[in-house]
C-alpha positions in Angstrom: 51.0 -23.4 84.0 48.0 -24.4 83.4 46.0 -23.8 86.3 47.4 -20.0 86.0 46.3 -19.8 82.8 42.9 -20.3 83.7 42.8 -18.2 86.4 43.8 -15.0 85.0 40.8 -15.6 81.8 38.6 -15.9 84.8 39.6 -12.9 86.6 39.2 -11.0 83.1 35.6 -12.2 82.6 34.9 -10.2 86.4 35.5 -7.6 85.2 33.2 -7.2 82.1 30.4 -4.8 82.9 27.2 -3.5 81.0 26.1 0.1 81.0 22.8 0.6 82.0 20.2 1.4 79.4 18.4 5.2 79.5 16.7 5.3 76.4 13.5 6.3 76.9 10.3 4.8 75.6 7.5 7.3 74.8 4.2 5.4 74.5 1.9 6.8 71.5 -2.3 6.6 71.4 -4.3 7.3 68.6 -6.2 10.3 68.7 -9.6 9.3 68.5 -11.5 12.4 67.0 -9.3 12.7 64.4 -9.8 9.3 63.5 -13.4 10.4 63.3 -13.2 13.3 61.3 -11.4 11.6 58.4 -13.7 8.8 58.0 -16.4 11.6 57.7 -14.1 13.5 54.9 -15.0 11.5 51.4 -12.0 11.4 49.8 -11.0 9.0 53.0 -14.3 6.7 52.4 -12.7 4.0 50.3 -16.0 2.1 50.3 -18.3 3.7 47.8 -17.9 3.5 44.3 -16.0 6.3 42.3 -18.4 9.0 40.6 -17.5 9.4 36.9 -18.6 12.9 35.2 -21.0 12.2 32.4 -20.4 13.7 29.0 -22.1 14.5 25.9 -22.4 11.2 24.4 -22.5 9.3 28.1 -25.7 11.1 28.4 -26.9 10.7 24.9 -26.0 6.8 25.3 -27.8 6.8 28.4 -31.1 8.6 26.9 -31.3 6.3 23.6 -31.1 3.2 25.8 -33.7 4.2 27.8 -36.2 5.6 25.0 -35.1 2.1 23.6 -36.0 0.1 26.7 -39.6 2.1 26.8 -40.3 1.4 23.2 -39.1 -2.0 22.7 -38.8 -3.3 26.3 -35.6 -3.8 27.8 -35.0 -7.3 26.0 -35.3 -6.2 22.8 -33.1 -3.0 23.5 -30.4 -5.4 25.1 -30.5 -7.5 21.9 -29.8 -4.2 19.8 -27.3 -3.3 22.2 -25.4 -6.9 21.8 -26.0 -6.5 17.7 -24.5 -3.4 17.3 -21.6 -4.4 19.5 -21.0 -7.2 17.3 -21.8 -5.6 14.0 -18.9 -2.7 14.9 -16.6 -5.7 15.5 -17.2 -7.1 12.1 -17.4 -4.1 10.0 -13.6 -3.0 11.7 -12.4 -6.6 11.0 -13.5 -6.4 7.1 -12.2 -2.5 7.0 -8.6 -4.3 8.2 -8.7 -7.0 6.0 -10.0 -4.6 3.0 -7.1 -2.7 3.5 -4.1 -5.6 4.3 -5.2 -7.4 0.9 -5.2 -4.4 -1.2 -1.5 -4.2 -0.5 1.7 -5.9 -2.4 1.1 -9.0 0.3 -2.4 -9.4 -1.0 -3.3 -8.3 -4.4 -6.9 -9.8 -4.5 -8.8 -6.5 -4.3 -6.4 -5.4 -7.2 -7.9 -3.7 -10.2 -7.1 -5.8 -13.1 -5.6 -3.0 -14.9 -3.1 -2.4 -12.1 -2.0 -6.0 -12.9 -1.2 -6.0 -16.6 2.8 -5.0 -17.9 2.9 -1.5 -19.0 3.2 -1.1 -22.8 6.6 1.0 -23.9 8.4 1.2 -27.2 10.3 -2.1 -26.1 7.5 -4.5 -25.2 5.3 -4.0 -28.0 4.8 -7.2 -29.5 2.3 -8.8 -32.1 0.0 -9.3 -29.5 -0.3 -5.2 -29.0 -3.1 -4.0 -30.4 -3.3 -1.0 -33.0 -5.2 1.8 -30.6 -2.3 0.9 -28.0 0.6 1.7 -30.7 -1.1 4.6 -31.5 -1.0 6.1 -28.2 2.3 5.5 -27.5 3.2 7.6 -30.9 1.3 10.4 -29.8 3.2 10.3 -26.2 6.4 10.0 -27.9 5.5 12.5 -30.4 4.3 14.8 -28.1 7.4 14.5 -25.8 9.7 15.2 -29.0 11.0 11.3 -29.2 11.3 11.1 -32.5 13.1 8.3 -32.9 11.1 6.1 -30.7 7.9 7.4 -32.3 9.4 6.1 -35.9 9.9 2.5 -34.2 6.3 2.7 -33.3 5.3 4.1 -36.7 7.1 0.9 -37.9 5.7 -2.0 -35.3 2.1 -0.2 -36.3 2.8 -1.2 -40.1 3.8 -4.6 -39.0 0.2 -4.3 -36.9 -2.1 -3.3 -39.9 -0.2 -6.1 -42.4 -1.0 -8.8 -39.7 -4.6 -7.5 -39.5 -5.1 -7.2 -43.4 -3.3 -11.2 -43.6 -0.7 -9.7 -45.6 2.1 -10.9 -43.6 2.1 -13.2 -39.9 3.3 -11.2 -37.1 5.6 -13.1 -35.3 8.6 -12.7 -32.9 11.8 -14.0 -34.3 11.0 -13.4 -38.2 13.2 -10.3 -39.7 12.4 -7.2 -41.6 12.9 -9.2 -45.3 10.9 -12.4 -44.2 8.1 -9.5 -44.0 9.3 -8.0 -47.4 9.3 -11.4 -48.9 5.5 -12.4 -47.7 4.5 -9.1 -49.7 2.7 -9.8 -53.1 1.3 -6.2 -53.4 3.5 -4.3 -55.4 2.4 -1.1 -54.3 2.5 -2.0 -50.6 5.7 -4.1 -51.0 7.4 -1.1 -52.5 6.5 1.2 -49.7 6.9 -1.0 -46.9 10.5 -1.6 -48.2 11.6 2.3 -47.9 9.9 2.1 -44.6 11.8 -0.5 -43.3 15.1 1.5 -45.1 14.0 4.3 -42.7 13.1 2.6 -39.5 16.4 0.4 -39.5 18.5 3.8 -40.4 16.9 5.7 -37.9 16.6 2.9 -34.9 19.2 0.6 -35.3 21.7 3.1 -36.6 21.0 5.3 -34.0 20.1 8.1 -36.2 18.6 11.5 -33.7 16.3 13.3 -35.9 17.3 17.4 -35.1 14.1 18.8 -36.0 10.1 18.4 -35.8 10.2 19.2 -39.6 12.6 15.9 -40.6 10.2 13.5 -38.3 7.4 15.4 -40.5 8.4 13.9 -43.6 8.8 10.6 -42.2 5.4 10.5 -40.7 3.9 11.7 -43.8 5.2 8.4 -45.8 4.1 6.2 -43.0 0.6 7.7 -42.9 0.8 6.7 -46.9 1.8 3.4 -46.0 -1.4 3.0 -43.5 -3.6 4.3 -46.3 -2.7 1.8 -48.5 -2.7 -1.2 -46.2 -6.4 0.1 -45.2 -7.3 0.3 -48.6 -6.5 -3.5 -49.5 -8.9 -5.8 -50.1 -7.0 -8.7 -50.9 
């Protein structure tokens, strides 16, 4: 069995054949005149530098360094040449760090104004000082807040007693410790019916409905400044 085994794989490996190969092999040359016409052409001549066109200020450049190298000699111009680079550098560095520190991440350039709390009806305090006051009555005044323009009138009264020593300015004292610091009759008696009008209108939330009603008011208050000016002690 197994000797006609064997026999019939060799009969099957007679009678394997190859085809013979016609493909045809065409033999290429170069054509040497072309080759010689694109080595003269100069877009094909990879050996010489590229030619940049010279502008306005390539030209200019060029004509300073040389009037520079004439007058000066050509050290000297190539020292200028090496400051100026340098010089360019620096002045764009402190331009960039001008402008980084004069933002929120670097307030040293700040003006010192831009750094002080902004003064409102709410954060005057004894340490505010008269000509402030009176600027915020005029705004508020002038914007037709007349309430908030009474509470100034008031915190301005507190202002010119502290100034005359008639009574200490200070944050957590009330209306009557002021009343009771008083020894001027006169002043005492008018800073009273102030007070009467400032706690009315402010703490009871009184809006005054006309220009002519905060008139009245501002007229006794600019009696009350008269006489606190007025005292000598």
């Amino acid at each position: 069995m197994f000797l006609f085994g064997f026999l019939a794989l060799s009969g099957q490996r007679d009678s394997i054949y190859f085809e013979k190969d016609t493909l045809q092999i065409e033999l290429r040359t170069f054509d040497e005149s072309r080759i010689k016409n694109y080595q003269k052409e100069p877009r094909f001549n990879f050996t010489q530098n590229p030619k940049y066109e010279e502008n306005f200020l390539s030209r200019a450049f060029m004509r300073a360094m040389e009037w520079l190298s004439k007058t000066l000699g050509s050290s000297v111009s190539r020292f200028l040449l090496k400051f100026l680079f340098y010089a360019v550098i620096f002045l764009g560095a402190a331009f960039l760090l001008y402008h980084f520190l004069k933002t929120e991440n670097g307030p040293l350039f700040q003006k010192e104004d831009s750094k002080k709390v902004k003064i409102t009806a709410e954060t005057v305090d004894e340490t505010t000082g008269k000509d402030q006051i009176q600027k915020l009555i005029d705004s508020a005044i002038a914007a037709g807040e007349y309430r908030v323009a009474v509470r100034l009138l008031f915190l301005k009264t507190l202002r010119g007693l502290d100034d005359k020593a008639l009574i200490k300015w200070k944050k957590g004292k009330t209306n009557s410790d002021y009343v009771s610091e008083l020894t001027d009759k006169k002043i005492k008696s008018s800073f009273q019916e102030a007070t009467r009008i400032y706690e009315y209108v402010w703490y009871g939330e009184f809006e005054l409905e006309s220009k002519d009603e905060f008139k009245t008011i501002h007229q006794q208050f600019q009696q009350l400044f008269t006489n606190i000016a007025s005292n000598v002690g």
